[in-house]
The first five atom37 places (N, CA, C, CB, O) and aatype in JSON, in Angstrom:
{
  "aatype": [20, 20, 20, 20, 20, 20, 20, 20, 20, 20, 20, 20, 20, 20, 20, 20, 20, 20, 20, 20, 20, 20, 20, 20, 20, 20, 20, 20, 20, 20, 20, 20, 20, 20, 20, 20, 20, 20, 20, 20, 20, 20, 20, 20, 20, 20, 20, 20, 20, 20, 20, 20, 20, 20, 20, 20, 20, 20, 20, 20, 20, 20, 20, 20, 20, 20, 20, 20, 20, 20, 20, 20, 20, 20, 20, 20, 20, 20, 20, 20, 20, 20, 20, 20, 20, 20, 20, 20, 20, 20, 20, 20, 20, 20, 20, 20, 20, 20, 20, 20, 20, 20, 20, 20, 20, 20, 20, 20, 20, 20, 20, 20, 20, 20, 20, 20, 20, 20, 20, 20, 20, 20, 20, 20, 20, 20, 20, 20, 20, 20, 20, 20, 20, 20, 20, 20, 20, 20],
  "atom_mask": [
    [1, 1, 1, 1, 1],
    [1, 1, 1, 1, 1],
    [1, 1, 1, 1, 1],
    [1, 1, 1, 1, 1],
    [1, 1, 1, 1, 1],
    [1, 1, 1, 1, 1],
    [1, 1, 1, 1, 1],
    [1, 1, 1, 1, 1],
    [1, 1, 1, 1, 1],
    [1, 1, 1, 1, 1],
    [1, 1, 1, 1, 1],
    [1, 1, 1, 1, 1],
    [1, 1, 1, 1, 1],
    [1, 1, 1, 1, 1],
    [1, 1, 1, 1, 1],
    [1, 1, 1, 1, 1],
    [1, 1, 1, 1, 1],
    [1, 1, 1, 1, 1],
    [1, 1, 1, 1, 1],
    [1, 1, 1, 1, 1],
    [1, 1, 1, 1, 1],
    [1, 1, 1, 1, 1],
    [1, 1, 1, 1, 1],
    [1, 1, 1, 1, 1],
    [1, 1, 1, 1, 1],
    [1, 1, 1, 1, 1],
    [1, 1, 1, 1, 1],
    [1, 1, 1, 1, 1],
    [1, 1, 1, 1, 1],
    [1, 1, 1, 1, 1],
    [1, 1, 1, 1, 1],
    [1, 1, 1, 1, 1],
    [1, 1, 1, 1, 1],
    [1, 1, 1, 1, 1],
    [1, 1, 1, 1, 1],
    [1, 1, 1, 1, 1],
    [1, 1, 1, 1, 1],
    [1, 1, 1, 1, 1],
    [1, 1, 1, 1, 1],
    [1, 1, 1, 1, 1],
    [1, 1, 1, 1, 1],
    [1, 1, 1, 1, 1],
    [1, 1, 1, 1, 1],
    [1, 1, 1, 1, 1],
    [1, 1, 1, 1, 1],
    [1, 1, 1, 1, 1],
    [1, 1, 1, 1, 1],
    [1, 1, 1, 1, 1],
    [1, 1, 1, 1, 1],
    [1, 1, 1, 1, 1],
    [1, 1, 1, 1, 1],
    [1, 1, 1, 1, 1],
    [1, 1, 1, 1, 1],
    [1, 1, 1, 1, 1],
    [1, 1, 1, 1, 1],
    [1, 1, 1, 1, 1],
    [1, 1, 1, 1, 1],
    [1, 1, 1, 1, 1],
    [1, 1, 1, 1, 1],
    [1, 1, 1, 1, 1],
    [1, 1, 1, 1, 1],
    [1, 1, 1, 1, 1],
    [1, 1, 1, 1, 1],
    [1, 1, 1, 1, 1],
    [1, 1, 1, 1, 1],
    [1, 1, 1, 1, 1],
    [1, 1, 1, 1, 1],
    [1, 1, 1, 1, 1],
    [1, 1, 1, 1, 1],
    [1, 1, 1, 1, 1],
    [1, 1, 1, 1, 1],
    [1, 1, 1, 1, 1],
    [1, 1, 1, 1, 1],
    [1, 1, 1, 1, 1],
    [1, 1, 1, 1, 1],
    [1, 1, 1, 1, 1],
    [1, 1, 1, 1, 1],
    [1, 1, 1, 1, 1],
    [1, 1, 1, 1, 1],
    [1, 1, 1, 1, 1],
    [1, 1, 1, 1, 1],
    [1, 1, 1, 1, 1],
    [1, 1, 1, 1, 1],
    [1, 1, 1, 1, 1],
    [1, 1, 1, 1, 1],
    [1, 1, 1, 1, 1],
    [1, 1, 1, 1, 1],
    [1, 1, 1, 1, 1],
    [1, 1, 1, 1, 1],
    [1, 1, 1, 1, 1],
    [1, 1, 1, 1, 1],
    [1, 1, 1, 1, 1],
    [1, 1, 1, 1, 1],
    [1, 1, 1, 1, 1],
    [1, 1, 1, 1, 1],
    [1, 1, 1, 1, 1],
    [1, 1, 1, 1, 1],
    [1, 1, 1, 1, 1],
    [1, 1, 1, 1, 1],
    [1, 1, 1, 1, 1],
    [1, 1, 1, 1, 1],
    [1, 1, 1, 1, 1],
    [1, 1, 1, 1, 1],
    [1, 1, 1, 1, 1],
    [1, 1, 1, 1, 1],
    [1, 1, 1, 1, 1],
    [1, 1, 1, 1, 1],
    [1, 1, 1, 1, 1],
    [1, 1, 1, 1, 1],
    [1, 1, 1, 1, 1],
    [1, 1, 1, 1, 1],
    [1, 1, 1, 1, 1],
    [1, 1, 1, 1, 1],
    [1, 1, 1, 1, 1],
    [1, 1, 1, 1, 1],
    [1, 1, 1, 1, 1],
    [1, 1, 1, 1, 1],
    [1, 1, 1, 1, 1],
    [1, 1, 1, 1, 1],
    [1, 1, 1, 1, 1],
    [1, 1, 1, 1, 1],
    [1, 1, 1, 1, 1],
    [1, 1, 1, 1, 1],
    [1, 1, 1, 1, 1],
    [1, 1, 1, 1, 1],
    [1, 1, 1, 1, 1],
    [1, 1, 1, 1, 1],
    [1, 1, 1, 1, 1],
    [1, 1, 1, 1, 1],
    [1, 1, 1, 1, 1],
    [1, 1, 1, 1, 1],
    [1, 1, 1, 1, 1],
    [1, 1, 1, 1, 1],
    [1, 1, 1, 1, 1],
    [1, 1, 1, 1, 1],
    [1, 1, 1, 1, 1],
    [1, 1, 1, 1, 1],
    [1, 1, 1, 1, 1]
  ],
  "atom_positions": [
    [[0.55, 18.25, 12.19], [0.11, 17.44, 11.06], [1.25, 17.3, 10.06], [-1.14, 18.07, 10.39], [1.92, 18.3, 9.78]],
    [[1.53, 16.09, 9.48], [2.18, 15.64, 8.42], [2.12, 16.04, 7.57], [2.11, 14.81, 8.13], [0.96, 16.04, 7.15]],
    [[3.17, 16.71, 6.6], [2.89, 17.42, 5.13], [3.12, 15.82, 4.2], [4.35, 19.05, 4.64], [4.16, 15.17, 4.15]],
    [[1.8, 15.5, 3.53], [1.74, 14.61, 2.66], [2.19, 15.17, 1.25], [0.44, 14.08, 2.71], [1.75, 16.27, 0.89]],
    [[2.88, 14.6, 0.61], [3.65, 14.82, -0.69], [3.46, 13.34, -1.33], [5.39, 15.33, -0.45], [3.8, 13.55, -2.49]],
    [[3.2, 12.3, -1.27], [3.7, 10.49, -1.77], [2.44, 10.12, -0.9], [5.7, 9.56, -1.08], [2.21, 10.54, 0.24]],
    [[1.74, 9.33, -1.58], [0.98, 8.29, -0.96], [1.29, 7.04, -2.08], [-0.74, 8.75, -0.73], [1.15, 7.13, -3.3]],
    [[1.74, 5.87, -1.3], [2.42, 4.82, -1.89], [2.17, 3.79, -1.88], [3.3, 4.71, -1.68], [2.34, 3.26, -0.78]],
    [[1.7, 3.01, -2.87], [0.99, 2.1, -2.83], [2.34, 0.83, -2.88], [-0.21, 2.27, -4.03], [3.48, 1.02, -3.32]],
    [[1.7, -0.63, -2.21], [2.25, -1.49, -1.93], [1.39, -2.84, -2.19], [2.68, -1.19, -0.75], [0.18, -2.8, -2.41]],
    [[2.16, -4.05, -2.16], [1.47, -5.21, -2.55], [2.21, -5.83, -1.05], [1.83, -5.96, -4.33], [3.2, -5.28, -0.59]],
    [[1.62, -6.96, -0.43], [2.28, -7.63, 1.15], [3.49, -9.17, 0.42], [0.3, -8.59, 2.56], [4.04, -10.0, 1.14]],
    [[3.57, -9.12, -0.76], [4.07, -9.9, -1.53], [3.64, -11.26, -1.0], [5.44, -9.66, -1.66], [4.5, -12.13, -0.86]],
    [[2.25, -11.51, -0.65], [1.96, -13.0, -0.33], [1.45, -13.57, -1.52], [0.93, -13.26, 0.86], [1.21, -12.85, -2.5]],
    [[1.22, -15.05, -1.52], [0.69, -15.9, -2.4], [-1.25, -15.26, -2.5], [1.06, -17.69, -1.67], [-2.13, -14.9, -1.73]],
    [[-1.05, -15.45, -3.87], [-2.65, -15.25, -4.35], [-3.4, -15.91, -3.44], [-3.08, -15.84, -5.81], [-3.11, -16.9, -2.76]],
    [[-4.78, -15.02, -3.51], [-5.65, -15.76, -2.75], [-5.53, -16.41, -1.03], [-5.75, -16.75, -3.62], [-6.29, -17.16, -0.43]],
    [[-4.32, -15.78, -0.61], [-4.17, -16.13, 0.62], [-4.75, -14.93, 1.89], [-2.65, -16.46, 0.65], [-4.16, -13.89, 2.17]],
    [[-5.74, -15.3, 2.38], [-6.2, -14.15, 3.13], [-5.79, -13.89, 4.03], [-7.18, -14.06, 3.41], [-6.37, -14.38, 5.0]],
    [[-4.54, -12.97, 4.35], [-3.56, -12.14, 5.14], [-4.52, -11.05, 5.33], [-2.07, -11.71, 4.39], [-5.42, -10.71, 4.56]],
    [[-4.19, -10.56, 6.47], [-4.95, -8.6, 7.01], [-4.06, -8.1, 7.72], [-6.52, -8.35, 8.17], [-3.0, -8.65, 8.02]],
    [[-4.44, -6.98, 8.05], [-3.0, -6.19, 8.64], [-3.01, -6.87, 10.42], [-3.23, -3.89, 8.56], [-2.17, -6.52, 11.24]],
    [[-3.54, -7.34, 10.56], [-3.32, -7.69, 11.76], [-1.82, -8.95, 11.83], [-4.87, -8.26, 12.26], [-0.84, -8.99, 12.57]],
    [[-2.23, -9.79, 10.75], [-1.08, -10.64, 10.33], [0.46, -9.63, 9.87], [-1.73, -11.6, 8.9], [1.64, -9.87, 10.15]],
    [[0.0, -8.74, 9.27], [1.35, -7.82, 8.44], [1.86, -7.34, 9.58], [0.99, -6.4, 7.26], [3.04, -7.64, 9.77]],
    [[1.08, -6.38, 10.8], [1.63, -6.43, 11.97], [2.86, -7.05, 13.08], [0.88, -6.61, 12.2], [3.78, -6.64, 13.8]],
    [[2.29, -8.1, 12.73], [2.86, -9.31, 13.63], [4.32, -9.41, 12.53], [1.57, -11.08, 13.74], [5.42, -9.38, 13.07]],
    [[4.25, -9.51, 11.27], [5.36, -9.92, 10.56], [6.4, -8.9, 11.17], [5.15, -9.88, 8.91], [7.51, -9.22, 11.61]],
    [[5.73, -7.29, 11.13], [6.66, -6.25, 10.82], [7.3, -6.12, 12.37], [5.88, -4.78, 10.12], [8.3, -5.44, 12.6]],
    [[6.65, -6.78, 13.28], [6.91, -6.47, 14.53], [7.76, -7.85, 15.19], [5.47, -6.07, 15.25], [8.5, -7.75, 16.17]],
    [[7.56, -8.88, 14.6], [8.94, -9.93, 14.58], [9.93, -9.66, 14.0], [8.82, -11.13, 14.06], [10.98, -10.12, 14.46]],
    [[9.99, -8.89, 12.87], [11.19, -7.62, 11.87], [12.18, -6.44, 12.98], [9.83, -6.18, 10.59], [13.18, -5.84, 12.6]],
    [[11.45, -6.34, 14.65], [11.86, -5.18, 14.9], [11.06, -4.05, 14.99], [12.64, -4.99, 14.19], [11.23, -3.24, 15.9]],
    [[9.64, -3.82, 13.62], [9.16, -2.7, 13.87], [8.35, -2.61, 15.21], [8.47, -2.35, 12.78], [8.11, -3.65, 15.83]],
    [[7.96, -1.52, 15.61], [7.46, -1.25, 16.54], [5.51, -1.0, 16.56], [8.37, -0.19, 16.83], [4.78, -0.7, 17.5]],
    [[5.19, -1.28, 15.09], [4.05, -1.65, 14.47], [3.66, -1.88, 12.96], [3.37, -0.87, 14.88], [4.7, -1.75, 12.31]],
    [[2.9, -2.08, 12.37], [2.67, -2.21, 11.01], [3.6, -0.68, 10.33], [0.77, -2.29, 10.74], [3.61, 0.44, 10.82]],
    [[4.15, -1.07, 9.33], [4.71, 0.14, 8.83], [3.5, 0.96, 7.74], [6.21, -0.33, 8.0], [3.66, 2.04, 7.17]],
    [[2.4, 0.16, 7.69], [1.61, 0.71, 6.35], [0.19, 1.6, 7.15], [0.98, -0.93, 5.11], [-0.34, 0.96, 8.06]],
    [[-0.25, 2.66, 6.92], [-1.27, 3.28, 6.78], [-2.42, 2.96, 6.77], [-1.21, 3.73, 6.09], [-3.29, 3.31, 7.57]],
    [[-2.54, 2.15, 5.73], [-4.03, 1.18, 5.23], [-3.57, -0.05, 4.65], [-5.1, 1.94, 3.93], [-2.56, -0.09, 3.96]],
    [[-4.22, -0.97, 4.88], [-4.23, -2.33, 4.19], [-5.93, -2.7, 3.61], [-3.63, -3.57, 5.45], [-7.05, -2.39, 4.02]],
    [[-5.36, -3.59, 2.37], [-6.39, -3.32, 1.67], [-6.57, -5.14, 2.0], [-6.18, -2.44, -0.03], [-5.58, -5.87, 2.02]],
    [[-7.99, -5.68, 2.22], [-7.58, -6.76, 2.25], [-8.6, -7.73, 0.94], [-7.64, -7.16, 3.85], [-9.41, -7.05, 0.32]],
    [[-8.53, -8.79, 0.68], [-9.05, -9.65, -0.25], [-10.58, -9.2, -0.51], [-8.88, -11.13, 0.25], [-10.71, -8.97, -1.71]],
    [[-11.46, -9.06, 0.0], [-12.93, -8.43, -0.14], [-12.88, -7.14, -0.56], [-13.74, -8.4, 1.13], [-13.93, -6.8, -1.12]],
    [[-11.99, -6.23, -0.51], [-11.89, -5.28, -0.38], [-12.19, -4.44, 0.83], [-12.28, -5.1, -1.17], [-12.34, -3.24, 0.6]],
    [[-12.32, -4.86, 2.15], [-12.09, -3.69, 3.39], [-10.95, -3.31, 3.45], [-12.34, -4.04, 4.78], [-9.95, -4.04, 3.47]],
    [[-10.98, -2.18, 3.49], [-10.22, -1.2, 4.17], [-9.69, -1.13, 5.65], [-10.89, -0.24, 4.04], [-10.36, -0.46, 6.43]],
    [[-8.47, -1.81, 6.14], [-8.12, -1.81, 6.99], [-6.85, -0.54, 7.75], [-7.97, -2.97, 6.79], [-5.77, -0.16, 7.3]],
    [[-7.57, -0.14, 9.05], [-6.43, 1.39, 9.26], [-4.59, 0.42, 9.63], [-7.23, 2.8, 11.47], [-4.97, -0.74, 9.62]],
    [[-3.79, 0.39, 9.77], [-3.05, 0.53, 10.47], [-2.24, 1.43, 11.07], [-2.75, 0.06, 10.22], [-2.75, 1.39, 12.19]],
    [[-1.09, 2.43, 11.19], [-0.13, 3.27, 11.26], [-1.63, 4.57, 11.35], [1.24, 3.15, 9.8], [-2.47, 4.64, 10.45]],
    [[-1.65, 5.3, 12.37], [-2.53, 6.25, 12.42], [-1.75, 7.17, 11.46], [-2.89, 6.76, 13.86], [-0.53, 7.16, 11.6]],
    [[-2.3, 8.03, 10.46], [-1.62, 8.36, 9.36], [-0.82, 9.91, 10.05], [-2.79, 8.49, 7.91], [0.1, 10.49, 9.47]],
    [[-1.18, 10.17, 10.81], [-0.69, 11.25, 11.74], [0.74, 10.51, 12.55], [-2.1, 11.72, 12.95], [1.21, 11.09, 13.53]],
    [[1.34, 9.28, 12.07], [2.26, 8.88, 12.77], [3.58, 8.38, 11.24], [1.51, 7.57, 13.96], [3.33, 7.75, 10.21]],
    [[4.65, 8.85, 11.62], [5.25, 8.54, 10.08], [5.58, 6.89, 9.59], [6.8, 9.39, 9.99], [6.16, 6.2, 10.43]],
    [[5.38, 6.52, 8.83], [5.47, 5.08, 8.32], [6.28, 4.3, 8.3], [5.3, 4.92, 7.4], [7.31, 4.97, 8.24]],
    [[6.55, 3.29, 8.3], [7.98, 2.15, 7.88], [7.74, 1.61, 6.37], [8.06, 0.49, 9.06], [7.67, 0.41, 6.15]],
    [[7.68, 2.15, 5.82], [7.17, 1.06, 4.6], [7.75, 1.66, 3.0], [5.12, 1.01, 4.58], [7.43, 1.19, 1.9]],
    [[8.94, 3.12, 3.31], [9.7, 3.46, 1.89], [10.6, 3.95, 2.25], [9.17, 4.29, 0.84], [10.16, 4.86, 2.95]],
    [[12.12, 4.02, 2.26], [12.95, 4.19, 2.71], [13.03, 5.91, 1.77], [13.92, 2.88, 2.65], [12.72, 6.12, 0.6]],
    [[13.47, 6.78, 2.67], [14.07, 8.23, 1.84], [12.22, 8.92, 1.93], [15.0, 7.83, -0.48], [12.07, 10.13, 1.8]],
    [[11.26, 8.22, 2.1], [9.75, 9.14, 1.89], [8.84, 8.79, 2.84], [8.92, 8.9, 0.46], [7.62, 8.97, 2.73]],
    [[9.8, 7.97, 4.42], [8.08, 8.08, 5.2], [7.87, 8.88, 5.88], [7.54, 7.13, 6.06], [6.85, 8.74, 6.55]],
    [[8.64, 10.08, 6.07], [8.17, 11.48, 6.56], [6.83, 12.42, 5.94], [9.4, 12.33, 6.35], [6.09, 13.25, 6.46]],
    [[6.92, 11.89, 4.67], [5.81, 12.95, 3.65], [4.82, 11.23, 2.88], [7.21, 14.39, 1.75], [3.78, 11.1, 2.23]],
    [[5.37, 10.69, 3.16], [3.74, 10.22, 2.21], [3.18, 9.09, 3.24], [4.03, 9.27, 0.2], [3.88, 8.81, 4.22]],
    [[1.69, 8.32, 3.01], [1.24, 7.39, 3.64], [1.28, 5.93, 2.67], [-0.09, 7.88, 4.1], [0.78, 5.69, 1.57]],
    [[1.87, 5.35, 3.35], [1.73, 3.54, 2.93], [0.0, 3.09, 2.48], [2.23, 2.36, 4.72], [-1.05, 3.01, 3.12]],
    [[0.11, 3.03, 2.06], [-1.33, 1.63, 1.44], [-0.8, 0.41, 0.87], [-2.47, 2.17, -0.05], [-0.24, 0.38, -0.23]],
    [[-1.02, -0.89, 1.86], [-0.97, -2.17, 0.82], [-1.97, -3.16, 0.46], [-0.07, -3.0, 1.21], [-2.88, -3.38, 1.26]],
    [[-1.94, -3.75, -0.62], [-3.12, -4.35, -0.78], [-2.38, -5.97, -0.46], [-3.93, -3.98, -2.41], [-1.17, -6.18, -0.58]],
    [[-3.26, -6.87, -0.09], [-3.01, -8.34, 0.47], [-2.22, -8.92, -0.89], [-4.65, -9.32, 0.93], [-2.19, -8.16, -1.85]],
    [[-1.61, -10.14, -1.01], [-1.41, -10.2, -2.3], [0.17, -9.67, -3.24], [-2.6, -9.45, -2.66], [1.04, -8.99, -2.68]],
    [[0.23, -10.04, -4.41], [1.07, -9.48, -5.17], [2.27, -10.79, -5.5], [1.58, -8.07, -4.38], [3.39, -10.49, -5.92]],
    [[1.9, -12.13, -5.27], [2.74, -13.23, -5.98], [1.79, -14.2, -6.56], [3.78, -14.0, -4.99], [0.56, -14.23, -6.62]],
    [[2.79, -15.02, -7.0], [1.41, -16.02, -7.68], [1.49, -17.3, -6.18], [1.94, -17.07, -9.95], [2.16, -17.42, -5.15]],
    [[0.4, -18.03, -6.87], [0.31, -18.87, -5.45], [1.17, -19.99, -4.85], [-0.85, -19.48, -5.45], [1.08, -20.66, -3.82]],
    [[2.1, -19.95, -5.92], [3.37, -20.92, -5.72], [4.19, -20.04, -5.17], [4.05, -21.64, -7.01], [4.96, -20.41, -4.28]],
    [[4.18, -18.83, -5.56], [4.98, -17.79, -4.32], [6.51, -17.48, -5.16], [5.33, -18.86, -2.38], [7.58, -17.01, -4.77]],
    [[6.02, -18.02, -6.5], [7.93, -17.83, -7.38], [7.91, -16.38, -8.55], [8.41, -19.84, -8.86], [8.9, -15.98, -9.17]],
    [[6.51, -15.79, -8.63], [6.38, -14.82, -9.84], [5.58, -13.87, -9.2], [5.71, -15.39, -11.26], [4.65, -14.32, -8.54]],
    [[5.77, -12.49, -9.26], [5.79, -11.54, -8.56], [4.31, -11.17, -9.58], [7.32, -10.63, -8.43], [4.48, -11.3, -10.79]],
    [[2.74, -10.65, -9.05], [2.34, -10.97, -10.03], [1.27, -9.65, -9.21], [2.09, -12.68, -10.53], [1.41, -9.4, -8.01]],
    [[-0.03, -8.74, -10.32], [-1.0, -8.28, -9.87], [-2.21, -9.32, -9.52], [-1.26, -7.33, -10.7], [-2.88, -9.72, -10.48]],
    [[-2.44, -9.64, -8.6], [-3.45, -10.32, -7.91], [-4.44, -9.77, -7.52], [-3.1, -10.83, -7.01], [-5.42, -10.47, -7.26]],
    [[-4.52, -8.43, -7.36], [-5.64, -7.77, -6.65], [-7.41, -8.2, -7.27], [-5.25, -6.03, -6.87], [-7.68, -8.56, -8.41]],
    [[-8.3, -8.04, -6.23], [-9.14, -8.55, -6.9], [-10.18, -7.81, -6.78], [-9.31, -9.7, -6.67], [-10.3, -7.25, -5.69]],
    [[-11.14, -7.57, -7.73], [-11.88, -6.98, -8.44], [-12.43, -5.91, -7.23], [-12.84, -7.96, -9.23], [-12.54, -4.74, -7.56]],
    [[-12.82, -6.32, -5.72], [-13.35, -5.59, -4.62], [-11.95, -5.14, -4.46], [-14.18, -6.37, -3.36], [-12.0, -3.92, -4.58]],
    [[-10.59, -5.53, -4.22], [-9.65, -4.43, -4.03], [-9.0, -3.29, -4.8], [-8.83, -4.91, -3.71], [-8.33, -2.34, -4.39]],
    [[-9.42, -3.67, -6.15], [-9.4, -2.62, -7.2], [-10.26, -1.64, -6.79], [-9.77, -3.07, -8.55], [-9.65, -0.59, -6.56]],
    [[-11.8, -1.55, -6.55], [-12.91, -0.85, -6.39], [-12.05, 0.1, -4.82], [-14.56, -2.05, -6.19], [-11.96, 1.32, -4.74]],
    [[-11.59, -0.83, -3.84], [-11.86, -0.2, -2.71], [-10.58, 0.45, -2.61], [-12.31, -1.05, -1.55], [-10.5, 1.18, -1.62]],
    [[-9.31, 0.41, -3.51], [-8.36, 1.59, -3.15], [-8.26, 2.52, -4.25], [-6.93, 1.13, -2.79], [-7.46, 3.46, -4.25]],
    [[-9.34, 2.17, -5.51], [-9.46, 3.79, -5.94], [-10.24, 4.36, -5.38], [-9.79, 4.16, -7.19], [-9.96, 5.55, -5.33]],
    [[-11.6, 3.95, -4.64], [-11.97, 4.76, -3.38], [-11.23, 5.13, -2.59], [-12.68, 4.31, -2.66], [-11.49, 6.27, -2.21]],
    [[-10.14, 4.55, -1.99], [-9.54, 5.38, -0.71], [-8.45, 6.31, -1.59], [-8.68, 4.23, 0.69], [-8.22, 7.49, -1.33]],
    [[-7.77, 5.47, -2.78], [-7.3, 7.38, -2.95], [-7.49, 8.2, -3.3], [-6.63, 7.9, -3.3], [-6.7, 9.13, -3.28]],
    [[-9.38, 8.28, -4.08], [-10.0, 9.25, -4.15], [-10.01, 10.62, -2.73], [-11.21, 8.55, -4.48], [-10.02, 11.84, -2.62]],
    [[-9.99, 9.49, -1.96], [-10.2, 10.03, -0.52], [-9.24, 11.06, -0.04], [-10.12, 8.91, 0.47], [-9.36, 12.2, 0.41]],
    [[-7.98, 10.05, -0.36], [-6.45, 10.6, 0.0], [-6.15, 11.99, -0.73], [-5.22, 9.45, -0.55], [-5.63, 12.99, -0.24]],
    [[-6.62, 11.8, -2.03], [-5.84, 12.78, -3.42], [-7.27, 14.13, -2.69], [-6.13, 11.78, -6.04], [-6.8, 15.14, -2.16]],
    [[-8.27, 14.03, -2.72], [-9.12, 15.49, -2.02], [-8.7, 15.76, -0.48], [-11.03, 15.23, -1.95], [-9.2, 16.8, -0.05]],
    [[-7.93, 15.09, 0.4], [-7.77, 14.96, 1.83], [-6.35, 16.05, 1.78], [-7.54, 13.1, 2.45], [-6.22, 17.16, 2.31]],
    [[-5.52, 15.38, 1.07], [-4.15, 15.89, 0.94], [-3.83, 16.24, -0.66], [-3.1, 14.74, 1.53], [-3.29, 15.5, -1.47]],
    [[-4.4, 17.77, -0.88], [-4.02, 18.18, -2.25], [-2.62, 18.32, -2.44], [-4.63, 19.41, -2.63], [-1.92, 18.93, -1.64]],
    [[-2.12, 17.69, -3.67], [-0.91, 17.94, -4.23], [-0.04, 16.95, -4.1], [-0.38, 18.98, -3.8], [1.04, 16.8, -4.67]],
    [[-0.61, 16.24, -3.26], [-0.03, 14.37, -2.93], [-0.07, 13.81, -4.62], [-1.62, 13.04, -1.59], [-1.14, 13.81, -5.24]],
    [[1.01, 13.42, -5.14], [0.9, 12.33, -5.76], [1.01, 11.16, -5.54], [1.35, 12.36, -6.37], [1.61, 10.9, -4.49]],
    [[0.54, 10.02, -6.32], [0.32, 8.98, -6.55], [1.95, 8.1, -6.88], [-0.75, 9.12, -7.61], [2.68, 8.6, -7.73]],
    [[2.34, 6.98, -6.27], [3.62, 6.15, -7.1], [3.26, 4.77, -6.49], [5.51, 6.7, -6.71], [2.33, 4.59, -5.71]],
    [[4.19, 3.76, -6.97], [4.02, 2.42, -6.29], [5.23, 2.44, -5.48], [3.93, 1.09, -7.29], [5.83, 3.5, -5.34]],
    [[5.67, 1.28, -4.88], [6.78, 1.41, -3.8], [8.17, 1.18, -5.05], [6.6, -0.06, -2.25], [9.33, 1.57, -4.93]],
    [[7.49, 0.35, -6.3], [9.01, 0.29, -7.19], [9.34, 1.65, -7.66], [8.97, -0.73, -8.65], [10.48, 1.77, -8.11]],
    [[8.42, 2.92, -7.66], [9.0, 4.16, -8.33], [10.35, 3.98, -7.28], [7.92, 5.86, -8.25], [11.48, 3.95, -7.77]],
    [[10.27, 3.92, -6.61], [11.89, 4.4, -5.45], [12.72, 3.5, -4.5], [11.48, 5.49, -4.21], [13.45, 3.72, -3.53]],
    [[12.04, 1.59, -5.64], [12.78, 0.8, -5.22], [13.09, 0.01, -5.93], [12.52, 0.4, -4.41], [12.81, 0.41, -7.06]],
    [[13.74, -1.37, -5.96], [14.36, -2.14, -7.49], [13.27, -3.03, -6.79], [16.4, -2.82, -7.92], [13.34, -4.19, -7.22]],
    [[12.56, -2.91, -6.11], [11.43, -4.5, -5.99], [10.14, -4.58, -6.71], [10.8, -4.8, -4.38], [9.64, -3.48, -6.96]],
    [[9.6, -5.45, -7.05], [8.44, -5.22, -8.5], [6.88, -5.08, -7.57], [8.38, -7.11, -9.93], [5.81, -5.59, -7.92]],
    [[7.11, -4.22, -6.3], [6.29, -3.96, -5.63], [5.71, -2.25, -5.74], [6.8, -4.46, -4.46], [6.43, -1.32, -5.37]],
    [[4.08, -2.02, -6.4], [3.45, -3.25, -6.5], [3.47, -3.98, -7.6], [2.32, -3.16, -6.24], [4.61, -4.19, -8.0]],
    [[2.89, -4.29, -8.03], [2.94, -5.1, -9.46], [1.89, -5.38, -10.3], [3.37, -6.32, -9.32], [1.2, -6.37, -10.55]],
    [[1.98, -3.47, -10.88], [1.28, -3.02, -11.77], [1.7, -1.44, -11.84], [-0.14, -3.38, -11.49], [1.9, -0.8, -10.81]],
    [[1.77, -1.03, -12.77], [2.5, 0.59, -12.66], [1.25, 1.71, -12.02], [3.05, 1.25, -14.6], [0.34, 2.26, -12.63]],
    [[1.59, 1.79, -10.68], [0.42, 2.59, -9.52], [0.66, 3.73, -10.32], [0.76, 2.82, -7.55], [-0.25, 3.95, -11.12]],
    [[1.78, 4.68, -10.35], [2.24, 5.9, -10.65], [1.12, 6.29, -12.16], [4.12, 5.79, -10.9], [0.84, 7.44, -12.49]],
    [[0.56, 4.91, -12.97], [0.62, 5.32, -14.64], [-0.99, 5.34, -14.62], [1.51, 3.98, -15.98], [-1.79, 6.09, -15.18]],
    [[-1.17, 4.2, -13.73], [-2.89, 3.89, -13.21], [-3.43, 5.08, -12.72], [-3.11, 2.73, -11.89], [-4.6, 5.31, -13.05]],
    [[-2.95, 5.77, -12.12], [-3.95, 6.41, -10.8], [-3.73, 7.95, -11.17], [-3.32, 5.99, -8.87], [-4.06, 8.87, -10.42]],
    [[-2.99, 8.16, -12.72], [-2.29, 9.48, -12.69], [-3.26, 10.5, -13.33], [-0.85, 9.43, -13.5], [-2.94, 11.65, -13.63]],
    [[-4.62, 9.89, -13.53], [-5.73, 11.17, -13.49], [-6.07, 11.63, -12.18], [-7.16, 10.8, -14.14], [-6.32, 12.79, -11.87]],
    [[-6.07, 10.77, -11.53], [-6.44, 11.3, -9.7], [-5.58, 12.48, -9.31], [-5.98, 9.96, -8.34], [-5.92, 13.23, -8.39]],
    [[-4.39, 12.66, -10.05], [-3.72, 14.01, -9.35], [-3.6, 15.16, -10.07], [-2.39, 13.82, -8.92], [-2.81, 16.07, -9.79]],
    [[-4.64, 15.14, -11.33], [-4.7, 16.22, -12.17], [-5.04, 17.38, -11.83], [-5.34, 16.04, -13.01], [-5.06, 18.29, -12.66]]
  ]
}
């Protein structure tokens, strides 16, 4: 078993309102070279919860941390012209990934919470995960 330390939240940087699922993110990451979705969970527009990356398998999705933490992305994260990097999430994907990292933060104690910009220059996700979610690891 994987020692979880980072569970890291992500945005798929698509246009608002465009209903992408990990089956699509798949296919992107695997025309990229990967050898499957690099993310854990995908969160999609309704809010389901989609598995990808069995979390028992290490991730593609943060360079320097996919040994210790699990990927989560939610669909989303530009505006719909696709030029401003923006929080889009919507009201069922808000609900359904503070449920899952309720899940995560009692599953794997001592895991904190960050977005993928704590440990990258990209404005992904786009909303400060690390500042949001930082009662969950009290």
């Amino acid at each position: 078993m994987r020692e979880i330390k980072q569970i890291i939240i992500h945005c798929a940087d698509t246009p608002e309102g465009r209903n992408d699922t990990a089956a699509d993110i798949r296919r992107w990451h695997k025309a990229r070279g990967l050898n499957d979705i690099g993310y854990h969970y995908v969160i999609d527009l309704d809010g389901t919860i989609e598995p990808g990356r069995d979390v028992s398998v290490v991730g593609a999705h943060c360079n320097g941390k996919n040994t210790t933490s699990i990927g989560i992305c939610y669909i989303g994260g530009k505006t719909a012209d696709m030029k401003t990097a923006k929080d889009t999430r919507t009201e069922e994907q808000k609900a359904a990934l503070l449920s899952l990292l309720k899940y995560l933060v009692r599953k794997y104690p001592g895991a904190k919470i960050y977005g993928h910009r704590d440990f990258s220059e990209k404005p992904c996700p786009c909303f400060d995960a690390k500042t949001e979610y930082a009662e969950l690891c009290e």
